[in-house]
Every structure is written in C-alpha cells, then in structure tokens.
N, CA and C atoms as a LAMMPS dump frame, in Angstrom:
ITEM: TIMESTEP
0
ITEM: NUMBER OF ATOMS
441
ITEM: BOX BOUNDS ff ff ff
-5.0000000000000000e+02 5.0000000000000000e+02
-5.0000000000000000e+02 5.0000000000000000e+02
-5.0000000000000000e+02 5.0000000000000000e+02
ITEM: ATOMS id mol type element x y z
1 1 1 N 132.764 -180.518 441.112
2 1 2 C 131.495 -180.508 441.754
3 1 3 C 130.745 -179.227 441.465
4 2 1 N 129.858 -179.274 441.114
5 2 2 C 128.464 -178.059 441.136
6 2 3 C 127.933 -177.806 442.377
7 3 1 N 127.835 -176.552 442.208
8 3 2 C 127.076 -175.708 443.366
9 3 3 C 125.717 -175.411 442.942
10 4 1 N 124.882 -175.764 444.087
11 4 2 C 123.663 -175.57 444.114
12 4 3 C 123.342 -174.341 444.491
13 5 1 N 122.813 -173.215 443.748
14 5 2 C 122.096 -171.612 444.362
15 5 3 C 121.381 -172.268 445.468
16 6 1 N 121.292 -171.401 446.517
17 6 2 C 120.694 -171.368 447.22
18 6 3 C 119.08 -171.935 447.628
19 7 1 N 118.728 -172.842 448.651
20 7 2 C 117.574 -173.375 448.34
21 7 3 C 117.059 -174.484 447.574
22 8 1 N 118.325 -174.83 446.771
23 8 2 C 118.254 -175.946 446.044
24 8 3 C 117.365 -175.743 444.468
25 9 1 N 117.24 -174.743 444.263
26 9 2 C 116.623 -174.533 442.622
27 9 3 C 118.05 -174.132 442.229
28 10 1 N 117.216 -174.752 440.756
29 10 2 C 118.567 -174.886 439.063
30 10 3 C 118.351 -173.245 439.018
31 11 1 N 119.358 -172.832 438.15
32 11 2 C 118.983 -170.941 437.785
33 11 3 C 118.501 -171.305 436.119
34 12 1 N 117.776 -170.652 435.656
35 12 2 C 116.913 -171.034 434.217
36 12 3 C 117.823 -170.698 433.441
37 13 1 N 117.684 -171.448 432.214
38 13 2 C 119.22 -170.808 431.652
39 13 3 C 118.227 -170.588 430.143
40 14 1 N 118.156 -169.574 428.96
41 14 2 C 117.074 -169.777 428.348
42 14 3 C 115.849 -168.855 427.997
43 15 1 N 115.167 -169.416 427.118
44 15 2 C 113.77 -169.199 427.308
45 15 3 C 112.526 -169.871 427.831
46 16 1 N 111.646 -169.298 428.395
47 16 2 C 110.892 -170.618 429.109
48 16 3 C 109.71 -170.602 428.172
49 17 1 N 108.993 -171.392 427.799
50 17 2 C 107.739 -171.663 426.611
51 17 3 C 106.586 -170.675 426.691
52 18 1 N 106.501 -169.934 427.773
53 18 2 C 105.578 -168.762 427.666
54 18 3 C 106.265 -167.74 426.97
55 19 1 N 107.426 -167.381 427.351
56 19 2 C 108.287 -166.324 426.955
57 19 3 C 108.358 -166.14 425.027
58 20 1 N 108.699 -167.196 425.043
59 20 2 C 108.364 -167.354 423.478
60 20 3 C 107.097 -167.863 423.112
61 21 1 N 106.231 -167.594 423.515
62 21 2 C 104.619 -167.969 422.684
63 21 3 C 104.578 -166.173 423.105
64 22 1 N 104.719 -165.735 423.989
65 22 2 C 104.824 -163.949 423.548
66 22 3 C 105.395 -163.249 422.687
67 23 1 N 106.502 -163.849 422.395
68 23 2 C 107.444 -163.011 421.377
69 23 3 C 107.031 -163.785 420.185
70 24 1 N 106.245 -164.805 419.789
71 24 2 C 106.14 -164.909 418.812
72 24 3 C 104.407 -164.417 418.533
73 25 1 N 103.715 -164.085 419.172
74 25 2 C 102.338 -163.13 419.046
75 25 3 C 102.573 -161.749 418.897
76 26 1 N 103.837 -161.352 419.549
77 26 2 C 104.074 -159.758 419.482
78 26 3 C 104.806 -159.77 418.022
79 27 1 N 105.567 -160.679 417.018
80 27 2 C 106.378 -160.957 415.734
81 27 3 C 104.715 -161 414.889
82 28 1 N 103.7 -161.428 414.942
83 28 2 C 102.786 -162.223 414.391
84 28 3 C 101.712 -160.555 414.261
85 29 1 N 101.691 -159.906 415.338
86 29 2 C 100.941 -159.032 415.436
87 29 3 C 101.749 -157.903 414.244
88 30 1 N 103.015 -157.689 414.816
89 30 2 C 103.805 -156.435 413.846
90 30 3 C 104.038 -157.527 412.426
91 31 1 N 103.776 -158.13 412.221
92 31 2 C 103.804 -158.943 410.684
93 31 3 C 102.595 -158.867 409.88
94 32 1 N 101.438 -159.145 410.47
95 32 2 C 99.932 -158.43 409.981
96 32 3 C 100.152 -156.979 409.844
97 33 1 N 100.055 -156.058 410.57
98 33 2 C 100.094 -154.747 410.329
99 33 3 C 101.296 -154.272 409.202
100 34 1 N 102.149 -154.939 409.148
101 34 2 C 103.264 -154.642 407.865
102 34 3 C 102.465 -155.435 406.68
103 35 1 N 101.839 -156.103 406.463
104 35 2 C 101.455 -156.797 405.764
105 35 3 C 99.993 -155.829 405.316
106 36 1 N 98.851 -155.191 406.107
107 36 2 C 98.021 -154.792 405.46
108 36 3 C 98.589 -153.43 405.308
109 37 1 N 100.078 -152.774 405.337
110 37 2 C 100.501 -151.763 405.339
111 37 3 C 100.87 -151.76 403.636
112 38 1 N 101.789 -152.833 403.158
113 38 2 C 101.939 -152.963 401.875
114 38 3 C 100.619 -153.302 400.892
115 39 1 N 99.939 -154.167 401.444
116 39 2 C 98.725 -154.339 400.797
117 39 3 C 97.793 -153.163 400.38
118 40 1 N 97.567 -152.204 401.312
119 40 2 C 96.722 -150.598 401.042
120 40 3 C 97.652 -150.408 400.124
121 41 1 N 99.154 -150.041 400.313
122 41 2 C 100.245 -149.418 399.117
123 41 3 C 100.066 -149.678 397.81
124 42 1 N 100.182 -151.364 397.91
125 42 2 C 100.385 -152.156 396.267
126 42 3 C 98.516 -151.489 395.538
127 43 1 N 97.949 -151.66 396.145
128 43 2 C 96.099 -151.327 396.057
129 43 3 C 96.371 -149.754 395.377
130 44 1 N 96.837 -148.727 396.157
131 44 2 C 96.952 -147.306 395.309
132 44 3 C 97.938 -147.251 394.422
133 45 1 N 98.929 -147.881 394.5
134 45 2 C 99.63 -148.094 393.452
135 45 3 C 99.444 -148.515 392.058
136 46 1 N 98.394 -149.575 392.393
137 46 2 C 97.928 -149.794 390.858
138 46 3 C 96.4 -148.75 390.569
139 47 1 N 95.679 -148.585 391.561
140 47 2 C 94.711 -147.298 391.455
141 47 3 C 95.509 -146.113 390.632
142 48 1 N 96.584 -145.754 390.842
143 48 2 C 97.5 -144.735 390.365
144 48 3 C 98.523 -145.018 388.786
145 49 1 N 98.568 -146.081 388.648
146 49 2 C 98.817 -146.893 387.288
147 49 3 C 97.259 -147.19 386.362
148 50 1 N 96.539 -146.969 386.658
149 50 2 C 95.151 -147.363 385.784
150 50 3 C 95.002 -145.454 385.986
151 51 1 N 94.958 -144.783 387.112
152 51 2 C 94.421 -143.411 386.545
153 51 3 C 95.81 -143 385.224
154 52 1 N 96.699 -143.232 385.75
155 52 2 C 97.84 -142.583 384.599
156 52 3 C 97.68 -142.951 383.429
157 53 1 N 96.882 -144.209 383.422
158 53 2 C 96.597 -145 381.584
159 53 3 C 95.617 -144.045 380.853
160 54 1 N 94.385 -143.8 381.91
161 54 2 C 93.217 -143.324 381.514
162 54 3 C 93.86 -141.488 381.105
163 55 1 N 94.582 -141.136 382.165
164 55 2 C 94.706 -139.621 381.545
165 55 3 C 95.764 -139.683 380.273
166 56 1 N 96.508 -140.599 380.006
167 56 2 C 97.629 -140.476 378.723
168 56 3 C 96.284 -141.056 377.422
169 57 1 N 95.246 -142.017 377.807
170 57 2 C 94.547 -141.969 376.889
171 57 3 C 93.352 -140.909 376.228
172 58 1 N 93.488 -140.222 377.664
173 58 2 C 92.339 -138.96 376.893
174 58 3 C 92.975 -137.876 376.643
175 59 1 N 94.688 -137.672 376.988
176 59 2 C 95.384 -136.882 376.018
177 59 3 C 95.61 -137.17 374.749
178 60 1 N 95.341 -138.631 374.637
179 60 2 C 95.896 -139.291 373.095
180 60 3 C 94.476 -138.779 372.418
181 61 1 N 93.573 -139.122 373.009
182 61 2 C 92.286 -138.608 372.32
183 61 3 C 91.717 -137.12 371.594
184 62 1 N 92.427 -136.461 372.811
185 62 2 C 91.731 -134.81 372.726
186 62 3 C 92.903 -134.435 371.723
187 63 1 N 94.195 -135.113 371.623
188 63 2 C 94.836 -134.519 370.045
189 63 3 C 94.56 -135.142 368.983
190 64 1 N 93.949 -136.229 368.743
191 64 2 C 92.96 -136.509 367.865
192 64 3 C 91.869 -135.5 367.172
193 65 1 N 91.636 -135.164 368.27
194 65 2 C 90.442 -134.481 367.942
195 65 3 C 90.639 -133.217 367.605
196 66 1 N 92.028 -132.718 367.955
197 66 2 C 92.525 -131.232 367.735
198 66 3 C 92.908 -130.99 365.974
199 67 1 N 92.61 -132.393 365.453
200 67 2 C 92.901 -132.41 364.501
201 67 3 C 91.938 -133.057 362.89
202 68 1 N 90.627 -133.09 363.79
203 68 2 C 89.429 -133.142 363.476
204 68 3 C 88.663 -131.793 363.076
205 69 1 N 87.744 -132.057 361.925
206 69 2 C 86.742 -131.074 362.202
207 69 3 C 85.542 -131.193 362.269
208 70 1 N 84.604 -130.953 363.09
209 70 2 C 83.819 -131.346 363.534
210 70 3 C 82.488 -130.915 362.37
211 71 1 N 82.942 -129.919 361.527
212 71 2 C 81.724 -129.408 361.118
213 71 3 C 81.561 -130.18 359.74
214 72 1 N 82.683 -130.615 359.566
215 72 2 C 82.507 -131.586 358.481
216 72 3 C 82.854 -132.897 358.845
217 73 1 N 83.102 -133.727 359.964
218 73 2 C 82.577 -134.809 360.611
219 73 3 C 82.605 -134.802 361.756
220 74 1 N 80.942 -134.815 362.001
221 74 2 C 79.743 -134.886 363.287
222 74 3 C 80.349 -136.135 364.459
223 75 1 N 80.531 -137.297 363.62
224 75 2 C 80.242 -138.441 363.792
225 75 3 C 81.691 -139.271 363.391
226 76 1 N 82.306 -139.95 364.188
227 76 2 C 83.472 -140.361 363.987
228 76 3 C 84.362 -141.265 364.692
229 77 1 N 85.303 -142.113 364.152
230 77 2 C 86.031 -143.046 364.863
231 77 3 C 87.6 -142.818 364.666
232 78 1 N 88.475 -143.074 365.024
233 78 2 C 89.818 -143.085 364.819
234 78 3 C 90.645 -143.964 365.85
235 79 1 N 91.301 -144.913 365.011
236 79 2 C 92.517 -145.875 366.098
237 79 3 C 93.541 -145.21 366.015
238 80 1 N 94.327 -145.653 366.635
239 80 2 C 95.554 -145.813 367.102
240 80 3 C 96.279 -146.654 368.354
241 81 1 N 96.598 -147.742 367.381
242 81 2 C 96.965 -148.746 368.346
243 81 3 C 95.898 -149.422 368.894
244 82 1 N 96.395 -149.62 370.664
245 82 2 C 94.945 -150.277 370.892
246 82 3 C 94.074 -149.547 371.602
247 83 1 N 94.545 -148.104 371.122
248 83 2 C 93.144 -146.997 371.435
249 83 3 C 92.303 -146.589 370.7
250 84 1 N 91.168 -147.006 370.547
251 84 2 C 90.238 -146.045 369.957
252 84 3 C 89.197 -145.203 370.522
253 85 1 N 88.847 -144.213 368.902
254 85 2 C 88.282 -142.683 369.803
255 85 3 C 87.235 -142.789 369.052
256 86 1 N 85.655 -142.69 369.653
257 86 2 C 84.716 -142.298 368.987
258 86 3 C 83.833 -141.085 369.281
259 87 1 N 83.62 -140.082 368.436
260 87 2 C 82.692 -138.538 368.716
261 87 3 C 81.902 -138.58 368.305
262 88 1 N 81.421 -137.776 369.127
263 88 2 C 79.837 -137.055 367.975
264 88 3 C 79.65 -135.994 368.517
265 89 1 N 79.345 -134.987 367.621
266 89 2 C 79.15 -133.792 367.821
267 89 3 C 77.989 -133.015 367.35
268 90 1 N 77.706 -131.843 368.339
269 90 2 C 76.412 -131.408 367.841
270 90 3 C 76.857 -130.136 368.325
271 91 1 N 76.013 -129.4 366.626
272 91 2 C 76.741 -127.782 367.035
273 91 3 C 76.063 -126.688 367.908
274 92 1 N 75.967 -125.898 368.303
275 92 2 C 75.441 -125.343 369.604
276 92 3 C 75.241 -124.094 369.493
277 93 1 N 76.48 -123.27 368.426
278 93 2 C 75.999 -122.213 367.967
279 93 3 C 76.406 -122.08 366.625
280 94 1 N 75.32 -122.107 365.638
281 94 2 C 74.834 -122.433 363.841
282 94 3 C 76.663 -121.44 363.417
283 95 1 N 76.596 -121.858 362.428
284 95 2 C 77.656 -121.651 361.307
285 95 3 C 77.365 -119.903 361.069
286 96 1 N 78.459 -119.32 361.074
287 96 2 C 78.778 -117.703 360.713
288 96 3 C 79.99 -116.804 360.135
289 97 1 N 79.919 -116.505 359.647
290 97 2 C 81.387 -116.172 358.884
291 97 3 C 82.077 -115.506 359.804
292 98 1 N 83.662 -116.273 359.939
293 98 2 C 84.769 -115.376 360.71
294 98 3 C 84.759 -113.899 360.549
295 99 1 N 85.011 -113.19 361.221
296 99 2 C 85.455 -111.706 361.435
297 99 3 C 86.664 -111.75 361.639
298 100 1 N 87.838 -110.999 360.969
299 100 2 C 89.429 -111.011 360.658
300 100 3 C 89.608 -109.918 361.985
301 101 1 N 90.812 -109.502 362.568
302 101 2 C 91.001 -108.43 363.63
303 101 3 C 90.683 -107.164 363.187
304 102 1 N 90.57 -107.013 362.066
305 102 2 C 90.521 -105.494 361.515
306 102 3 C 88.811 -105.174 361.396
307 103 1 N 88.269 -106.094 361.355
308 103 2 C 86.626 -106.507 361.151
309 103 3 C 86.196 -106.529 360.076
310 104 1 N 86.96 -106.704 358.765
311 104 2 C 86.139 -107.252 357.888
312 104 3 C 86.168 -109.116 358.031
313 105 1 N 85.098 -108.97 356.942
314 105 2 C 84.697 -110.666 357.026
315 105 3 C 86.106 -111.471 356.468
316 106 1 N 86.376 -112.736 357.014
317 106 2 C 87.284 -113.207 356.464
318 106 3 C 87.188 -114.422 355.418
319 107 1 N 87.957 -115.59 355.307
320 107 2 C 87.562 -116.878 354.278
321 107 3 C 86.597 -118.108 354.996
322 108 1 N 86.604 -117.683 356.108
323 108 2 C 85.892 -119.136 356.594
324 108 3 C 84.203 -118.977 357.369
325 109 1 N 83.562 -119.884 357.012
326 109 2 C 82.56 -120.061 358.437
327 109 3 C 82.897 -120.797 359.262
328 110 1 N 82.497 -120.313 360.748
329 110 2 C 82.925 -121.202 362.231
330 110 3 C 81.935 -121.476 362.83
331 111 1 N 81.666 -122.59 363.162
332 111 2 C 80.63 -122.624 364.384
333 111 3 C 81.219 -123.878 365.51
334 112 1 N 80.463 -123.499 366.88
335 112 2 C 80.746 -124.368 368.185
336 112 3 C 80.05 -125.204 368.18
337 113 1 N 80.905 -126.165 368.564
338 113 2 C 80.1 -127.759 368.734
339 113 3 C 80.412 -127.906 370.028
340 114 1 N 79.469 -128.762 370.493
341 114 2 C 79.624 -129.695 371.75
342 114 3 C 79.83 -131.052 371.504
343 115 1 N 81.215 -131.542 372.115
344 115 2 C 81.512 -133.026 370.903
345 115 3 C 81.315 -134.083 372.367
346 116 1 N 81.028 -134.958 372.334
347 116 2 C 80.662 -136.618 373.5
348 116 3 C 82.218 -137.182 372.719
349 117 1 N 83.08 -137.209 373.485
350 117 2 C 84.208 -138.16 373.338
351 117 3 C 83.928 -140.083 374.125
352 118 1 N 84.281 -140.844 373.396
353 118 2 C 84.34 -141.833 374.06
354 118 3 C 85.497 -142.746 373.906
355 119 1 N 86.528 -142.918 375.176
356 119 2 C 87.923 -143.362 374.765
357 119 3 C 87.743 -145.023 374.864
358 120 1 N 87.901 -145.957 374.323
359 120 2 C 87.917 -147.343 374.292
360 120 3 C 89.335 -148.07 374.035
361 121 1 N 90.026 -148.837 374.601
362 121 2 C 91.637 -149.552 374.359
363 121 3 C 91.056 -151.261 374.69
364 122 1 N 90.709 -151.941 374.027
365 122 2 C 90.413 -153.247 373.751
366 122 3 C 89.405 -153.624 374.022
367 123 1 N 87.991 -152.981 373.531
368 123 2 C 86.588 -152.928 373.255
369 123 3 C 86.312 -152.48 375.319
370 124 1 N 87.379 -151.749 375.7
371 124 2 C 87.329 -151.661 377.393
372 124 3 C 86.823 -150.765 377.579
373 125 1 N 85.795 -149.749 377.916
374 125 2 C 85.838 -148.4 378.029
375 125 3 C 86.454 -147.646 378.921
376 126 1 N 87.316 -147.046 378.757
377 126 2 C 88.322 -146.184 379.614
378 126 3 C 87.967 -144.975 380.006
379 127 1 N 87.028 -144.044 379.448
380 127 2 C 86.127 -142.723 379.852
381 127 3 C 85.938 -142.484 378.862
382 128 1 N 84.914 -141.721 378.855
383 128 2 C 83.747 -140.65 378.765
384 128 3 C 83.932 -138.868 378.748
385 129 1 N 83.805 -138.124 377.928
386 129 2 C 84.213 -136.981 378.336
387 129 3 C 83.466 -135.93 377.257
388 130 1 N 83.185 -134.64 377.543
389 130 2 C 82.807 -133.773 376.712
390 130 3 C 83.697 -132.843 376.307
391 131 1 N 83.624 -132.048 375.296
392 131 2 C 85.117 -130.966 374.869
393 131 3 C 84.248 -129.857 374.254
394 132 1 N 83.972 -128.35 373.849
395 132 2 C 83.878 -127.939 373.211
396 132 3 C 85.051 -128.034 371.735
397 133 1 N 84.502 -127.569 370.372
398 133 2 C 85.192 -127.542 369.464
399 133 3 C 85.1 -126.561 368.754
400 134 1 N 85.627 -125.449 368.043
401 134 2 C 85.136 -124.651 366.899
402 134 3 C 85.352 -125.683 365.643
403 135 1 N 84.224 -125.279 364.938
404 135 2 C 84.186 -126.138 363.09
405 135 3 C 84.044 -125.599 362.309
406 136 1 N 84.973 -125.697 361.045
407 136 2 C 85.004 -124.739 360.182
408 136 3 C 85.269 -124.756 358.889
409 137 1 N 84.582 -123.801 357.757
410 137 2 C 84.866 -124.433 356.589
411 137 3 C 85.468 -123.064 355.63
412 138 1 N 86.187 -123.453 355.031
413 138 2 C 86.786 -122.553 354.081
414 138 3 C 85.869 -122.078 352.911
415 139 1 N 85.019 -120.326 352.685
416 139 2 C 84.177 -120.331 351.694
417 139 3 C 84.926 -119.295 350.467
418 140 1 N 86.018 -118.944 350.957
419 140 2 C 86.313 -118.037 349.806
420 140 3 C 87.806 -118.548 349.265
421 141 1 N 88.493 -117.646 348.588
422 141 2 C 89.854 -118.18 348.371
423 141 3 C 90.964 -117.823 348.939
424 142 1 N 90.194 -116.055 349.049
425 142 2 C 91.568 -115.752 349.415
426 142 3 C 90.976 -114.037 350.95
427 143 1 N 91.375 -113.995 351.546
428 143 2 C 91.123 -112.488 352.102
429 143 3 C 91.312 -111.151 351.636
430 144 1 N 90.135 -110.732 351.921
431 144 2 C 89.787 -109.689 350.957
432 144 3 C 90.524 -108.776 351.233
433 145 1 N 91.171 -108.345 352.196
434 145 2 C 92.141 -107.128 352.73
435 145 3 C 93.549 -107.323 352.258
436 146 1 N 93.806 -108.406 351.562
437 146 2 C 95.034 -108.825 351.205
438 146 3 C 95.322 -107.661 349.883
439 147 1 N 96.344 -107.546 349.386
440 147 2 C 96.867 -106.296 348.051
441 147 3 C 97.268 -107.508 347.199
C-alpha cells in the first residue's frame, strides 16, 4: 500500500513544463552569445589572413623593385606567379654624379625618384603604395682614385 503525503497531494517527481521552457531559454540565450562570440572571431580571423596576404605581397613587391632601376625604367611591370607589380616613377631630384667618401667624383650618376607601386594577384588589386628609389647609371669605367 502507498502512503499519501499529507493532505492528499502526489509529491512531483521531475520536471514540470515551465521549468524546462526556462532552462531551455536560459541554453538558447548562452547559445546565441557563443555563437556571435565565434562569429566576430572567424570575421577577424580572416580580416587578419587577407591583411597577412596583402603585407607578404608588398614585401614580394618592394624586392622587386630593390632590384629595379628606376632611372633606366620609369615605367614597368613584373610577375611572379599570381602577383603582379606595376611602377612608375618620376624623378624628384635630376641626375648628378656620385661623390666617393674621400670626395672625389666617382663612376656613376644618381638621382631620386618617387616610384607609385601598384600590387595586383589575379587582375585583384591588393594595394597601392609609394617608395622612394635612388637611380643610377654607370658613366665611367673605372674610379679614378684606384692605382
């Protein structure tokens, strides 16, 4: 035989249907907020994967160009891969013959350019950038201080 608690009520044994329509709004609430928590993340994450492309491509660029001369091409393209680099340059202060440390004149003229870099990887433009350059041309054969 069963005993009745007192008063004649059952004792709840359970959850009762409010109890869980709370716990599943308080699951629903901390599931959104984890959810736009990864979402901001995955968002800078790839913000931070597209800046890292763009700076390895304008390092790929500016040694390009370290290996350019500007005074004998103004105007210019170069690939590599599926990067390409296009310049132009304009010189800023006119062509003058090097001075060696000792101060006589040496074999070359130099002058400064101001070069417009433009980095492109699948007709995409990836940046924009300016560089100074020295440009320079070889006019003699040999240095005159040499024995």
């Amino acid at each position: 035989m069963r005993r009745q608690p007192a008063g004649g009520r059952h004792a709840a044994a359970g959850f009762t249907l409010l109890e869980a329509i709370v716990a599943l709004v308080v699951f629903t609430m901390g599931a959104f907020a984890l959810y736009g928590w990864l979402s901001t993340n995955i968002i800078t994450l790839n913000r931070i994967r597209d800046r890292q492309q763009v700076e390895q491509a304008m390092h790929a660029a500016i040694d390009m160009l370290r290996r350019s001369n500007p005074m004998e091409t103004p105007d210019g393209r170069r690939k590599a891969g599926e990067l390409e680099v296009h310049w132009h340059a304009v010189a800023i202060e006119p062509p003058r013959p090097n001075v060696v440390q000792s101060g006589q004149p040496g074999i070359f003229v130099v002058g400064l350019y101001d070069v417009t870099v433009r980095v492109t990887r699948e007709n995409r433009e990836l940046q924009t950038f300016r560089l100074r350059q020295v440009g320079w041309k070889q006019v003699a054969k040999s240095f005159q201080g040499d024995m």
